[in-house]
Backbone atoms as SQL, in Angstrom:
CREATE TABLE atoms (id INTEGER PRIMARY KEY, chain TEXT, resi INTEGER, resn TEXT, atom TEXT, x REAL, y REAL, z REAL);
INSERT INTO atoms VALUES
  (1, 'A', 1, 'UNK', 'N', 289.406, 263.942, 184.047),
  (2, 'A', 1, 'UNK', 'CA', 289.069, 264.980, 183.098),
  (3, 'A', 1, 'UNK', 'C', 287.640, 265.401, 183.408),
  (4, 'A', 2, 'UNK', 'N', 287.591, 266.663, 183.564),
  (5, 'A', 2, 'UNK', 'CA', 286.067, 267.181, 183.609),
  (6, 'A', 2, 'UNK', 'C', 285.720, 267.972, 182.375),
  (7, 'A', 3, 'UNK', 'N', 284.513, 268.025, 182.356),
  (8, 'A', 3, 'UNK', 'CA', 284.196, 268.937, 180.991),
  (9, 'A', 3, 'UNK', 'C', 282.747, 270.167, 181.546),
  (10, 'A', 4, 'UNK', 'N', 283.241, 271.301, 181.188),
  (11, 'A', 4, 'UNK', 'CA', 283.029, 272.552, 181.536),
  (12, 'A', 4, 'UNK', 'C', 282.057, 273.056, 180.324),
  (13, 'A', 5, 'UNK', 'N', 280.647, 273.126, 180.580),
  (14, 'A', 5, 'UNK', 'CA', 280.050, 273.834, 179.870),
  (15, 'A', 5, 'UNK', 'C', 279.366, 275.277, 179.517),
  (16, 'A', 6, 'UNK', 'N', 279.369, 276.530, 178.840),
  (17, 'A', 6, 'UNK', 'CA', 278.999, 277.651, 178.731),
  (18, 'A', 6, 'UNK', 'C', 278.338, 277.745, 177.643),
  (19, 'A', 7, 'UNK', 'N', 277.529, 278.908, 177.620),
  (20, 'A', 7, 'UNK', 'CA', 276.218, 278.837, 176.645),
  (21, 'A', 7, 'UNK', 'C', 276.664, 280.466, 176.714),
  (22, 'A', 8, 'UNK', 'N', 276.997, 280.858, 175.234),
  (23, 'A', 8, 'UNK', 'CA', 277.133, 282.269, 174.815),
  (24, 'A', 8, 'UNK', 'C', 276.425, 282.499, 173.058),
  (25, 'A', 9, 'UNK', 'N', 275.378, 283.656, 173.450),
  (26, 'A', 9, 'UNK', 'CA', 274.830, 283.735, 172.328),
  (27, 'A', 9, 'UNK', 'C', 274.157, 282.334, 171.963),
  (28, 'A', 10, 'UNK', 'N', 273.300, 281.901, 172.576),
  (29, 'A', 10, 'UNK', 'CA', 272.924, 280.261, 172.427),
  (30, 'A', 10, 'UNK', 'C', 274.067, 278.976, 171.747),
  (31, 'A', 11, 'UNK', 'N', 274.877, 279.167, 171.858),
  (32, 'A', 11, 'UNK', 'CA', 275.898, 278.206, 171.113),
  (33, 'A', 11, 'UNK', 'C', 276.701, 277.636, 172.593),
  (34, 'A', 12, 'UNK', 'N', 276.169, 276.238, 172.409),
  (35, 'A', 12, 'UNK', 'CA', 277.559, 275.498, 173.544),
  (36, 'A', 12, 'UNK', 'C', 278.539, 275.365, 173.501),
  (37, 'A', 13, 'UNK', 'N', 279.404, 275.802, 174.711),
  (38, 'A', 13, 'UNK', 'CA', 281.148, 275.966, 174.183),
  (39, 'A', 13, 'UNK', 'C', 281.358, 274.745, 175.517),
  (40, 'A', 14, 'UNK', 'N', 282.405, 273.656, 175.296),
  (41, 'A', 14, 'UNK', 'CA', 282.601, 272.764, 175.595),
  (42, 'A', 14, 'UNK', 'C', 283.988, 272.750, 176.084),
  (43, 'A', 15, 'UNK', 'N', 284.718, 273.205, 177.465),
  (44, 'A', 15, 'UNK', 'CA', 285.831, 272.762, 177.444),
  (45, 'A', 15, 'UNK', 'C', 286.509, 271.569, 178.930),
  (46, 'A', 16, 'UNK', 'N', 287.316, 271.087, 177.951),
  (47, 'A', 16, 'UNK', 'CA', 287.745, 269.755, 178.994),
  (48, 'A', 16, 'UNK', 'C', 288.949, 270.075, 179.251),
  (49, 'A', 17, 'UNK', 'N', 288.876, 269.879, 180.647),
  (50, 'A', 17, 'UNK', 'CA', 289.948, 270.384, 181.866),
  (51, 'A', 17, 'UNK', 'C', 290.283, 268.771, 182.346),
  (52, 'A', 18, 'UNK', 'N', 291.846, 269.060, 181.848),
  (53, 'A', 18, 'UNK', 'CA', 292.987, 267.788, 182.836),
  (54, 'A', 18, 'UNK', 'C', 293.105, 268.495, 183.986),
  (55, 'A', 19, 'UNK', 'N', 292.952, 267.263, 185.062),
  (56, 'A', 19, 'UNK', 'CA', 292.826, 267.063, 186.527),
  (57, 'A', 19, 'UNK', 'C', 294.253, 266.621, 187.229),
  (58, 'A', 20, 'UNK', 'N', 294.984, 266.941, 188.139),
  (59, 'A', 20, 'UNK', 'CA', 295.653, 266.570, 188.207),
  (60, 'A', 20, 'UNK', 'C', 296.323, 264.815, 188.041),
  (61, 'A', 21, 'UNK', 'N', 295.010, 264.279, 188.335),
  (62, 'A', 21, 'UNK', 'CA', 295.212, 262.646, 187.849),
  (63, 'A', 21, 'UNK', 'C', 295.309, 262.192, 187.017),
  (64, 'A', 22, 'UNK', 'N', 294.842, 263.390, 185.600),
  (65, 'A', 22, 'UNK', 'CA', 294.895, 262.546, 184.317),
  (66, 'A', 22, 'UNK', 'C', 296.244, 262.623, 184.032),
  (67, 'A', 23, 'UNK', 'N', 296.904, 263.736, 184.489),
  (68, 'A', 23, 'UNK', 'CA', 298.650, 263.863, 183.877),
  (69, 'A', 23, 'UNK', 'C', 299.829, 262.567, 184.219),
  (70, 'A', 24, 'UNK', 'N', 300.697, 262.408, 183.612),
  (71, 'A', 24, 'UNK', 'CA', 301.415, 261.585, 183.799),
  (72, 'A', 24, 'UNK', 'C', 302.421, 262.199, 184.327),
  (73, 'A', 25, 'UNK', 'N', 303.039, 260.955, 185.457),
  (74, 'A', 25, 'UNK', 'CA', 303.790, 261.200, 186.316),
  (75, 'A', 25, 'UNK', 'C', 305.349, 261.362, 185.295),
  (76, 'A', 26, 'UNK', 'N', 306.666, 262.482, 186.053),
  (77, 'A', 26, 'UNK', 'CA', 307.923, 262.186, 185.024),
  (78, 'A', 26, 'UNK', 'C', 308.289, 261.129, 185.097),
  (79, 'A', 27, 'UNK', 'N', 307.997, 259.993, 186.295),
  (80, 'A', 27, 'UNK', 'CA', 308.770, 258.961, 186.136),
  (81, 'A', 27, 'UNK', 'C', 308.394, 258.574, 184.452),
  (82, 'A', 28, 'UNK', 'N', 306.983, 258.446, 184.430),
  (83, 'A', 28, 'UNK', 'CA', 306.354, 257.337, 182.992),
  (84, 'A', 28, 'UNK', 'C', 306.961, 258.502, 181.496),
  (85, 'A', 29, 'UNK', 'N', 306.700, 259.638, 182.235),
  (86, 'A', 29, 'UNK', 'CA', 307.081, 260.787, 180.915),
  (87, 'A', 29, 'UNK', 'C', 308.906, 260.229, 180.210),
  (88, 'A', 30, 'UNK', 'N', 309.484, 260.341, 181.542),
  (89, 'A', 30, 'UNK', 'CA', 311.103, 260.162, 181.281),
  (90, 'A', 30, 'UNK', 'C', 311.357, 258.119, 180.793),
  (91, 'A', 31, 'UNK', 'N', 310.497, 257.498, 180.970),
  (92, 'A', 31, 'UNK', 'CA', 310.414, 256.336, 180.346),
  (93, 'A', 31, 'UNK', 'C', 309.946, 255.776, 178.995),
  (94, 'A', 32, 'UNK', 'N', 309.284, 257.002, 178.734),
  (95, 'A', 32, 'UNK', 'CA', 308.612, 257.054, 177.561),
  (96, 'A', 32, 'UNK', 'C', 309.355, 257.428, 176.548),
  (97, 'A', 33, 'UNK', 'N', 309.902, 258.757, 177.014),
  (98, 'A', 33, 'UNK', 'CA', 310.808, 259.559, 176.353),
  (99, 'A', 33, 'UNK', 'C', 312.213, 258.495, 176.034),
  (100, 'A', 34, 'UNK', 'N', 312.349, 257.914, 177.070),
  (101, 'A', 34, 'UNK', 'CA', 314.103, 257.086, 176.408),
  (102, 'A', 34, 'UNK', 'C', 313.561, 256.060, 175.495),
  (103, 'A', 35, 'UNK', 'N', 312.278, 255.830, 175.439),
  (104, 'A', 35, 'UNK', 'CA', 311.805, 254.179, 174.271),
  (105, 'A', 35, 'UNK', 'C', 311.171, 254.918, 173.402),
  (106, 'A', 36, 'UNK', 'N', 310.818, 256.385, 172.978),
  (107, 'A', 36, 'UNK', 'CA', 310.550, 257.221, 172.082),
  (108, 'A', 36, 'UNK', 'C', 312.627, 257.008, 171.132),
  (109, 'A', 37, 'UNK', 'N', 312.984, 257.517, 171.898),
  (110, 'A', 37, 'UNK', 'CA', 314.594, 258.235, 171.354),
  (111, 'A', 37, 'UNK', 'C', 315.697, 257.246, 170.899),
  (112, 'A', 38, 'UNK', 'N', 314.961, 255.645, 170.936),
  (113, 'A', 38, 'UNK', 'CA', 315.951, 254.952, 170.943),
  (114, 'A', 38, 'UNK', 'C', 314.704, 254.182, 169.387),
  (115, 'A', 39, 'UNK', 'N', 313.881, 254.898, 169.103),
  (116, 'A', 39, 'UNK', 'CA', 312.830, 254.251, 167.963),
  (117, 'A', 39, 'UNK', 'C', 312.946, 254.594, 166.832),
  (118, 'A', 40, 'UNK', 'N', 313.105, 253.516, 165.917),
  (119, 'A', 40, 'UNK', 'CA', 313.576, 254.269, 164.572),
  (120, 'A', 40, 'UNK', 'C', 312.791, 254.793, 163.542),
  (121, 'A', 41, 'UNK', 'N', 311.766, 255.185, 164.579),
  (122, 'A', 41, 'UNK', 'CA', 310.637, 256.152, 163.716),
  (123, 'A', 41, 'UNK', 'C', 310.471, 257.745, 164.410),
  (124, 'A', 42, 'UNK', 'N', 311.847, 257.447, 165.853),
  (125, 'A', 42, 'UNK', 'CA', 311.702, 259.182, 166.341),
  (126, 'A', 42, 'UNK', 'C', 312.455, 259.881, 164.740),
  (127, 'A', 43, 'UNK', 'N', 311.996, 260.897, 165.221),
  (128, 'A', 43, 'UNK', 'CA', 312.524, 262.251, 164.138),
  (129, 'A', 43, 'UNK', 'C', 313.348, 263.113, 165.002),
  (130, 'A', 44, 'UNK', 'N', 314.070, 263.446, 164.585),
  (131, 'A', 44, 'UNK', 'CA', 315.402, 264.421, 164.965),
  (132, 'A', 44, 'UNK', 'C', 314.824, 265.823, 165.501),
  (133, 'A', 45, 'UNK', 'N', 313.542, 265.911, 164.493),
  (134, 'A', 45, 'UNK', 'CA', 312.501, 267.472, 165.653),
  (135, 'A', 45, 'UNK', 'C', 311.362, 267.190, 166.084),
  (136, 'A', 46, 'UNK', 'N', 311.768, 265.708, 167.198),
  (137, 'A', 46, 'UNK', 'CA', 311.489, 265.491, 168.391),
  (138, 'A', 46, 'UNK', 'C', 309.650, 264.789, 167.935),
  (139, 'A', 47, 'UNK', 'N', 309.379, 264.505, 166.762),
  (140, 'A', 47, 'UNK', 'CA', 307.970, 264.256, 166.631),
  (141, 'A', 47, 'UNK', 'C', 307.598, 262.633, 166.143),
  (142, 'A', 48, 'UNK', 'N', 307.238, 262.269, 166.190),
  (143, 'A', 48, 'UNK', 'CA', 306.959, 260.388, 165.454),
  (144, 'A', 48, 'UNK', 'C', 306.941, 260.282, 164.612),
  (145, 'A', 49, 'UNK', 'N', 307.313, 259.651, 164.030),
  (146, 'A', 49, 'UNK', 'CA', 307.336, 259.140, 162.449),
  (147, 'A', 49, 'UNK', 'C', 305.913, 258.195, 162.683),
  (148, 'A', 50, 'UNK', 'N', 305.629, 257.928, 163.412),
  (149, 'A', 50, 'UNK', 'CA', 304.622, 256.910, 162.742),
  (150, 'A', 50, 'UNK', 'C', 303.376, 257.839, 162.702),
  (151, 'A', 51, 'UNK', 'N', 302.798, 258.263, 163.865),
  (152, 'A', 51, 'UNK', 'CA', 301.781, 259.576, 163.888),
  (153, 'A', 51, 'UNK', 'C', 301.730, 261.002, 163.726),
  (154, 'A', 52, 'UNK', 'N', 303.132, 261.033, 164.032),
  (155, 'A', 52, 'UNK', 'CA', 303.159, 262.429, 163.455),
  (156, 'A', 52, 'UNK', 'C', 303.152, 263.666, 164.713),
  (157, 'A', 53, 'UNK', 'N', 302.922, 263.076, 165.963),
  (158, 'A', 53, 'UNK', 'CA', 302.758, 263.856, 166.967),
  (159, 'A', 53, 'UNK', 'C', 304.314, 264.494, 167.140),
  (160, 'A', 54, 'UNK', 'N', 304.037, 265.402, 168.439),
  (161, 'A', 54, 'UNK', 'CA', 305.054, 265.503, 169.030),
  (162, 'A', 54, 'UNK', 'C', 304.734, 265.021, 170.621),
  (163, 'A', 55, 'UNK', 'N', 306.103, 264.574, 170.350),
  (164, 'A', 55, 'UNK', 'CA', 306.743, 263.249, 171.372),
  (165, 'A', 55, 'UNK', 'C', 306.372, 264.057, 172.639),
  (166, 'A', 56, 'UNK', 'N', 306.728, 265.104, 173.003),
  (167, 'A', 56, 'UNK', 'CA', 306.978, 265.739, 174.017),
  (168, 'A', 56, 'UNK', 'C', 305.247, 266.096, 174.955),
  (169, 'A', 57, 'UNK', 'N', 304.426, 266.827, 173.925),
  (170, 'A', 57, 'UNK', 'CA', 303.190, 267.256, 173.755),
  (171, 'A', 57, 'UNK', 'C', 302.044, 265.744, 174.847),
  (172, 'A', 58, 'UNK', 'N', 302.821, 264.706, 173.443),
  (173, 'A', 58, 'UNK', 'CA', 301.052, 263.499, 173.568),
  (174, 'A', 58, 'UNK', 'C', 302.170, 262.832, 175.145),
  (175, 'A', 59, 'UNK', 'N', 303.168, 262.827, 175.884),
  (176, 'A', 59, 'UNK', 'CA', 303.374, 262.297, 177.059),
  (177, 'A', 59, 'UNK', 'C', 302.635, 262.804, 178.246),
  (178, 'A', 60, 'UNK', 'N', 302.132, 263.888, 177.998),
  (179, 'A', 60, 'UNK', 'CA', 301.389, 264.695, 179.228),
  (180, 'A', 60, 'UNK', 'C', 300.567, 264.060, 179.788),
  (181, 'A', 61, 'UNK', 'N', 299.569, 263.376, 178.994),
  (182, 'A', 61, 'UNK', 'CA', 298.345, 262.565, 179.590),
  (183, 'A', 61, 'UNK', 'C', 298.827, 261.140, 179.868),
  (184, 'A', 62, 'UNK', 'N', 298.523, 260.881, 180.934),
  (185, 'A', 62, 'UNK', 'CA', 298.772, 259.563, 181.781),
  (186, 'A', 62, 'UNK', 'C', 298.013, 257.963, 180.648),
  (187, 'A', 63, 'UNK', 'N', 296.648, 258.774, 179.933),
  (188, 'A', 63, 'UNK', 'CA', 296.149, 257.408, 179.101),
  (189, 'A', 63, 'UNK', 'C', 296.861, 257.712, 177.617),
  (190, 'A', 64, 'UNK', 'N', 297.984, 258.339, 177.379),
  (191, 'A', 64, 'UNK', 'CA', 298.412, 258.207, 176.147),
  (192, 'A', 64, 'UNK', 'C', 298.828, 256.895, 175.566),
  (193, 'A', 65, 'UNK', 'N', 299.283, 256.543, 174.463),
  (194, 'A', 65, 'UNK', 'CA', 299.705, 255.454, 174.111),
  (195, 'A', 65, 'UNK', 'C', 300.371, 255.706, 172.863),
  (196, 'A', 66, 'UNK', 'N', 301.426, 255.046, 172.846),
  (197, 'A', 66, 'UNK', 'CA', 302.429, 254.674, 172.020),
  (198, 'A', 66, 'UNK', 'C', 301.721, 254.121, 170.507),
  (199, 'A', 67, 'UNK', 'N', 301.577, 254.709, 169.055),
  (200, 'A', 67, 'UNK', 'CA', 300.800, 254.444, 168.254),
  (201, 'A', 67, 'UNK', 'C', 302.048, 253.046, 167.789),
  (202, 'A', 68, 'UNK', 'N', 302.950, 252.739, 168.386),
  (203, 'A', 68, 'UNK', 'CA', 303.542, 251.165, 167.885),
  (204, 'A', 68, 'UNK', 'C', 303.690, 250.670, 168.967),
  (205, 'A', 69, 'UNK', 'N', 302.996, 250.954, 170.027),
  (206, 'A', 69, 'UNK', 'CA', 302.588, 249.883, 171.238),
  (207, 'A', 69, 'UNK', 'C', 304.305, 249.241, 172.000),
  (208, 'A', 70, 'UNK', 'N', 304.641, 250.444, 172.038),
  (209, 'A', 70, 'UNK', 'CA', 306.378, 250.531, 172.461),
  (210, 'A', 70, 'UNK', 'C', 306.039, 251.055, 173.701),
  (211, 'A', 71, 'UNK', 'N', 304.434, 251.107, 174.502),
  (212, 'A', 71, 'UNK', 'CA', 304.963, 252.271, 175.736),
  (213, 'A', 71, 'UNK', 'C', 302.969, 252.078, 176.078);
């Protein structure tokens, strides 16, 4: 992850750019996803019951983690 800084109108604008390394590979995405779908805190529109995310969204990044440590 790099982080990209610009200065407009004196105010710092801050943005952080995923690198191709931070993303997770489909193997870990599609592993994640079957121990997401088999959890009895997935939700039927695809988001966690325990955090609230969506399932699909927080797999992108390679340092994500499973908020019940399933992954």
């Amino acid at each position: 992850m790099r982080i990209e800084e610009e200065i407009i109108d004196g105010v710092v604008y801050k943005k952080h750019i995923a690198e191709a390394s931070d993303l997770s590979t489909k193997e870990q995405r599609d592993t994640w996803k079957a121990t997401c779908i088999s959890c009895e805190l997935y939700q039927e529109n695809s988001t966690c019951g325990s955090c609230g995310c969506i399932v699909d969204a927080i797999m992108s990044m390679a340092t994500s983690k499973c908020p019940e440590n399933k992954w």
